[in-house]
Every structure is written in C-alpha cells, then in structure tokens.
Backbone as CSV, one residue per row, in Angstrom:
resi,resn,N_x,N_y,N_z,CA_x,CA_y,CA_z,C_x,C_y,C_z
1,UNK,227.687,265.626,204.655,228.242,266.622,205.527,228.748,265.997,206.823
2,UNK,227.768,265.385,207.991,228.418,264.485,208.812,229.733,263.305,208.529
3,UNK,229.461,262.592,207.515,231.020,262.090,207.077,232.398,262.627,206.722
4,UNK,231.733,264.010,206.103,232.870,265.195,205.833,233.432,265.379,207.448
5,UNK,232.692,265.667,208.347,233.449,266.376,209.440,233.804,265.132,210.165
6,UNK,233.408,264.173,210.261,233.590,262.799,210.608,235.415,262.364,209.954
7,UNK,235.151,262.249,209.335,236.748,262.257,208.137,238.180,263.223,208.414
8,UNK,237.323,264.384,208.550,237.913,265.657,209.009,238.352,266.008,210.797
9,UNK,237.764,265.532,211.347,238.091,264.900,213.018,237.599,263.351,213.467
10,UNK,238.409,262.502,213.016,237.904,261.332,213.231,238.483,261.385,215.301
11,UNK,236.608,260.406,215.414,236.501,260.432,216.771,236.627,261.775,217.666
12,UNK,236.096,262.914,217.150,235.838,263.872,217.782,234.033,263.489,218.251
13,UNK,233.516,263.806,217.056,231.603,263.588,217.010,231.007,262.500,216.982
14,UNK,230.506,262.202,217.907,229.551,261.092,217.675,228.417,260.936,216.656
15,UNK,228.161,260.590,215.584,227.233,260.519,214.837,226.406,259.475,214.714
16,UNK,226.245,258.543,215.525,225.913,257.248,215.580,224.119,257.054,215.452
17,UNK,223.765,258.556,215.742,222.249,258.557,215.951,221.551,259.246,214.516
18,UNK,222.822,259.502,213.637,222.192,259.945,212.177,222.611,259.316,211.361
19,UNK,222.929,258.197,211.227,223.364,256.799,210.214,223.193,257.838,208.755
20,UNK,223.480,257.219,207.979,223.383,258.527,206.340,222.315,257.469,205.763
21,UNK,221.900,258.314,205.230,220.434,257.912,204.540,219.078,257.987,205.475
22,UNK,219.196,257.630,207.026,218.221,257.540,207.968,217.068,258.960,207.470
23,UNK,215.903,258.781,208.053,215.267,259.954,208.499,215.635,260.896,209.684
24,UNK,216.108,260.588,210.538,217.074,261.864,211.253,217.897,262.461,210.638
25,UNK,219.017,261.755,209.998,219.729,262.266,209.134,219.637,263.361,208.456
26,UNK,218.761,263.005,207.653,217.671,264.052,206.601,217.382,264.995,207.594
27,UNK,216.543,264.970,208.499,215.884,266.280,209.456,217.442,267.109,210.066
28,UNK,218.075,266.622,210.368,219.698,267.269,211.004,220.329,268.211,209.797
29,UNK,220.298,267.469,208.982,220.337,268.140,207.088,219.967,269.160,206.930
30,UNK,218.463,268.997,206.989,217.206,270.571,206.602,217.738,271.216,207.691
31,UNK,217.772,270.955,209.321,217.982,272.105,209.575,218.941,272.955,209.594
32,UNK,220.342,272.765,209.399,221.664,273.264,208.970,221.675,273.797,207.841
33,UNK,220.615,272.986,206.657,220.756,273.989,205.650,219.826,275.180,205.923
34,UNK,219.039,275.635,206.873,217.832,276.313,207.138,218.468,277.513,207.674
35,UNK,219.200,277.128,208.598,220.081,277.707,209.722,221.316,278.484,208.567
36,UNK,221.854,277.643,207.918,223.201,278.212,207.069,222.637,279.137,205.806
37,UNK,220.988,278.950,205.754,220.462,279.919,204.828,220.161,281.637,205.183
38,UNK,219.823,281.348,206.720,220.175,282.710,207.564,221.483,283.399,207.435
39,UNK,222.309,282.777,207.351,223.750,283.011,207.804,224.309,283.754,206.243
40,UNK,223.712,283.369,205.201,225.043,283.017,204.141,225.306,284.570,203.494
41,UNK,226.382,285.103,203.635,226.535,286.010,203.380,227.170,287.027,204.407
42,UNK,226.407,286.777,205.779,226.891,287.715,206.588,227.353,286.648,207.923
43,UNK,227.873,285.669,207.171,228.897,285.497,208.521,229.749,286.065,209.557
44,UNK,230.410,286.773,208.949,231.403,286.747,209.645,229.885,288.497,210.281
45,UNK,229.511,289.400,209.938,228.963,289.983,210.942,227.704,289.362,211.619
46,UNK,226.743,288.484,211.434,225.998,288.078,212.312,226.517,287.536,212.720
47,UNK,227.713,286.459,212.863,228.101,285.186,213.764,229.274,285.632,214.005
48,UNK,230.079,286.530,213.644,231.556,286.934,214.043,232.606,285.509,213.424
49,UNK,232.373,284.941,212.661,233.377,284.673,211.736,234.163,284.592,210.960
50,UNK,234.700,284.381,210.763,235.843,284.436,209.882,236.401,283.896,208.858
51,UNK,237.228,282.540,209.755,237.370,281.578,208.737,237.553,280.133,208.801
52,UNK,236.773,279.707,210.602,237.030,278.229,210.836,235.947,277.708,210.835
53,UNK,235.991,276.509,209.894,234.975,275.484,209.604,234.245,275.372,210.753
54,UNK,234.885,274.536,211.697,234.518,274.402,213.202,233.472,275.338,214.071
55,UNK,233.719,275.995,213.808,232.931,277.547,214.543,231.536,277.972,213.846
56,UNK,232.030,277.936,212.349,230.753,277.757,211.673,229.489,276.470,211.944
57,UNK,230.223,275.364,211.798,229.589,274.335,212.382,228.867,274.418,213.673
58,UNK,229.149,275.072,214.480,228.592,275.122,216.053,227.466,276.391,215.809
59,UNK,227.717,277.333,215.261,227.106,278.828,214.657,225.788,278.304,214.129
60,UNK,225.921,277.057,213.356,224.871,276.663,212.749,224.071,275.741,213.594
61,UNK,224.369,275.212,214.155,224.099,274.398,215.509,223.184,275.011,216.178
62,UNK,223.294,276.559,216.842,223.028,277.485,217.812,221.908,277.990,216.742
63,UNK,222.083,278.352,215.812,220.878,278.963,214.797,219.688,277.885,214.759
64,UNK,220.053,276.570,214.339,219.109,276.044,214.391,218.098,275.874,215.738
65,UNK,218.940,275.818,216.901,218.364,275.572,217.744,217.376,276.764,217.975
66,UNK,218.131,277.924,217.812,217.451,279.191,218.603,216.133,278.991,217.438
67,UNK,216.238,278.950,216.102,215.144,279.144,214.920,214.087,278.262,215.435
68,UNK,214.627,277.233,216.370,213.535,275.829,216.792,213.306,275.047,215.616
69,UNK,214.601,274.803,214.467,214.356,273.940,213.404,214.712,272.636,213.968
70,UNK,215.220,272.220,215.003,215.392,271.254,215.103,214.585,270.422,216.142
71,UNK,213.514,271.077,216.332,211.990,270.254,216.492,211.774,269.887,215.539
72,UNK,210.919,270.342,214.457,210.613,269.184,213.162,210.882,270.558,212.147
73,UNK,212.105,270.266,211.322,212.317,271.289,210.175,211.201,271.583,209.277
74,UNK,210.292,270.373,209.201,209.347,270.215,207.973,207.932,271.576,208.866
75,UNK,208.141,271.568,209.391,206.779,272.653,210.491,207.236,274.045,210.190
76,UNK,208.261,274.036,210.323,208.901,275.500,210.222,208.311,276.602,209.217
C-alpha cells in the first residue's frame, strides 16, 4: 500500500520510517486496515466521500488516530 501511493505521488510522502517488510510497517498496515474496517461501506456518509483516493487515505489516517490504533494495533 505505501509503495502504491509512493508510485502514485512520487516524492509527495515520506515513507522512510516504514521500509516494507519492517515491523512498523506491519503496525501502520493493521492500523489502516482497522480504521478502513470502520469505514467500509459507509464512506462516503461517515467520512463524506466520494471518490478521491487521497482523502480516503487521510480519512483513514484520522480514524486510526482518533480509534488510538496507532499506539499499538495489536492492544486494541
């Protein structure tokens, strides 16, 4: 997923602190999928989306944070 959006805006995101394969990596992973498991279905009315990747990406960002998955996903 980070290489996808990496590919998809090269030199927008810094990803330098979730190398692929790492154990951060993995934890950044769980919680987006944790966060995008809230979401799936009612995007566009819980998050007011629509139809940009981008927005979703940040949506999921903000979920995780608010859920506090991105203290340690595995606690949750």
């Amino acid at each position: 997923m980070l290489q996808d959006i990496d590919r998809k805006l090269p030199g927008v995101c810094d990803f330098s602190l979730y190398p692929p394969g790492s154990e951060q990596c993995a934890a950044l992973l769980e919680s987006l999928k944790r966060a995008a498991g809230g979401l799936q279905g009612r995007e566009r009315r819980k998050a007011g989306l629509i139809s940009s990747g981008l927005h979703l990406i940040i949506a999921l960002v903000f979920e995780a944070i608010q859920q506090r998955y991105w203290v340690d996903p595995r606690e949750v």
